[in-house]
N, C-alpha and C positions, 0 to 999 in steps of 0.2 A: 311659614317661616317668620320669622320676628322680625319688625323694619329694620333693624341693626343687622342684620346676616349680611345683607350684600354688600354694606361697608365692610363689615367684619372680614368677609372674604376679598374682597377688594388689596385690602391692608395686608393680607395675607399673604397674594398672589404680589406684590408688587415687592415684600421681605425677601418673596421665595425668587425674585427676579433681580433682587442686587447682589445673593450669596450666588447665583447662577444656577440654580433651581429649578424656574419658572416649570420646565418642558416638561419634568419628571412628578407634577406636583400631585397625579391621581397615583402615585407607586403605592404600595403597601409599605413599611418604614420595613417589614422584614426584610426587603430585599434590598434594600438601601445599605451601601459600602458606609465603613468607620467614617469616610468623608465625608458623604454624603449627610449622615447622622450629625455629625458637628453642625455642620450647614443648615439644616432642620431647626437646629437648638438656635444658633445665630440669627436664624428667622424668628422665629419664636420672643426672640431677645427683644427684637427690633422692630416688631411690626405696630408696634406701641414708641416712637421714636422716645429712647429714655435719654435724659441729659448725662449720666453716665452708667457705662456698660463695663462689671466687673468679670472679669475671664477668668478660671482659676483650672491654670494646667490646660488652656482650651486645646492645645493640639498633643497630648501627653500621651495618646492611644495610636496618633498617627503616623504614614509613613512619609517622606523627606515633599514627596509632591500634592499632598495630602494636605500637609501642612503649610508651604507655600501660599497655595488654595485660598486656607484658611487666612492668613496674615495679610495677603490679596485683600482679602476681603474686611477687614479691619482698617489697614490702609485706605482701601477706598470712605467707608464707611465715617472713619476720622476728616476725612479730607472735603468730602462733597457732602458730610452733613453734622461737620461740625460737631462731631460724638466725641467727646472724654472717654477713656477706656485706661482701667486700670487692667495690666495684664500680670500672671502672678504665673511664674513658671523657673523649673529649672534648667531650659535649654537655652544658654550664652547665646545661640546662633541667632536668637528673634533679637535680640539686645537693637538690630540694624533695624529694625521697625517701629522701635520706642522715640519718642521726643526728650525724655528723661527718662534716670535710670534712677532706681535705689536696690541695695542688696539688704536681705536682713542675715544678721551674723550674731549665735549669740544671745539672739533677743533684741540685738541694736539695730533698728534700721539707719544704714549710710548713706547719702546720697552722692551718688558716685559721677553728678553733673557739677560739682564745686571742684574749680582747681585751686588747688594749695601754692 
């Protein structure tokens, strides 16, 4: 193996252990739930800490606990390491997970954190 593998895996294993992963990490991905798969991708994103992380539609396949999960994990991710994340969706419900808001309408994006 190449000196870089066990870092590699290292980074790997430690992605797959802040989506809540870790346990499942020898699965085959065929067997791995719509959740699961998201969570894979979010490790994936991360295992490389990027100074911003763009989501687009990340929980748009998932179901309401599924999703949670997912936003769980973004929350934390913003919080304890300082991650920017633009997130791009049409479910109002995550609106409660953003720091700011903008809608685009139109063509126009609004930003819907100015009060008039």
């Amino acid at each position: 193996l190449p000196p870089y593998a066990s870092e590699a895996s290292s980074r790997a294993m430690r992605a797959l252990r802040v989506v809540g992963l870790d346990q499942i990490a020898a699965r085959p991905a065929r067997v791995l739930s719509a959740g699961e798969m998201q969570r894979v991708a979010i490790a994936r994103a991360i295992a490389l800490p990027p100074v911003l992380l763009v989501a687009d539609e990340p929980t748009g396949n998932l179901d309401r606990l599924s999703t949670e999960t997912v936003m769980e994990c973004f929350a934390h991710l913003h919080k304890e390491h300082n991650m920017t994340m633009l997130l791009v969706t049409h479910n109002e419900s995550l609106l409660k997970y953003a720091t700011r808001h903008w809608r685009c309408r139109d063509g126009t994006i609004e930003d819907l954190d100015i009060r008039a």
